[in-house]
N, C-alpha and C positions, 0 to 999 in steps of 0.2 A: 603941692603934690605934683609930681611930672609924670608923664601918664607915656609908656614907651608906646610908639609905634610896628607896626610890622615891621618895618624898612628898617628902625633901630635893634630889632630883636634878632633877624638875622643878616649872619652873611651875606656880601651882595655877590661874589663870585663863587663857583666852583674852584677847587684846588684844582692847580695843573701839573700831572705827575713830570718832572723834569728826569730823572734815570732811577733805573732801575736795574738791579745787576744780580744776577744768578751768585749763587757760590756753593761753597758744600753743604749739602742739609740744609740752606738756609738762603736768604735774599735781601738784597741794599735796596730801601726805598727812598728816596729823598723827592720833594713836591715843592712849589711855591710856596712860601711863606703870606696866608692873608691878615691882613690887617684888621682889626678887632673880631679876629676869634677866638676863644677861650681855648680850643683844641679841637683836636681833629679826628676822625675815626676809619679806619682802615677794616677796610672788607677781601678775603683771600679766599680764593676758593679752587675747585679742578674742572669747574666748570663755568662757561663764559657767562651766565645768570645768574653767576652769583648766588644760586642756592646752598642750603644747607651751608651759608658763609663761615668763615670764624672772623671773628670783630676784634679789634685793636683799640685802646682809645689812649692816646696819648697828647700830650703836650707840644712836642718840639713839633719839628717840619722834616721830620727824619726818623726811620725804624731801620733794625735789623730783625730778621724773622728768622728763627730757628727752628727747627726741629721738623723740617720738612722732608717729604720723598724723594731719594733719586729719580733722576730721569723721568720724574713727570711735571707736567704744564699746568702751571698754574694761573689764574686770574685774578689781578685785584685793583681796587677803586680806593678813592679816596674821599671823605667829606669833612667839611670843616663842621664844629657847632660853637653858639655861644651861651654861658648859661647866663641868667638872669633872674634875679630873686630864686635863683633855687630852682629855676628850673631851664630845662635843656631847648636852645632851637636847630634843629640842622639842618645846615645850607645842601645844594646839590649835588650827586657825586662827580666825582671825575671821570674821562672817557676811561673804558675797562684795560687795560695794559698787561698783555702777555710776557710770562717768565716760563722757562724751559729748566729747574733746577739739575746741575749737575751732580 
């Protein structure tokens, strides 16, 4: 039997958001890609704490987000997880990164 550790169950890094791009109604996230995590989940919000977020969970190291406000500012983070037996661990988020949707 092998018995995981903490260190093996999660992520050791924070994702590091690399750009980020306004567009219309919507916004280009792209982040570092970390090595053994299963995916990653993305937190957006219009305010810098992140309250009342809406949550993402995806796969790639890369989103498009649609169906957002003009003209207003948006805030959002990133974290990796990885699952194991079924269940979820998740690593730390990323520094919060401001968008201005046009």
């Amino acid at each position: 039997i092998y018995t995981l550790s903490l260190h093996d169950a999660l992520p050791i890094y924070q994702p590091k958001i690399k750009k980020i791009v306004a567009k219309k109604k919507s916004l280009s996230l792209l982040w570092r890609k970390l090595k053994g995590a299963t995916g990653y989940q993305i937190a957006y919000a219009k305010n810098a704490s992140l309250q009342d977020a809406t949550y993402k969970s995806i796969r790639k190291n890369k989103v498009l987000i649609k169906g957002l406000k003009k003209k207003t500012r948006y805030y959002v983070a990133v974290r990796s997880y990885k699952r194991i037996a079924g269940k979820i661990y998740y690593g730390g988020w990323s520094k919060i990164k401001t968008v201005t949707i046009r």
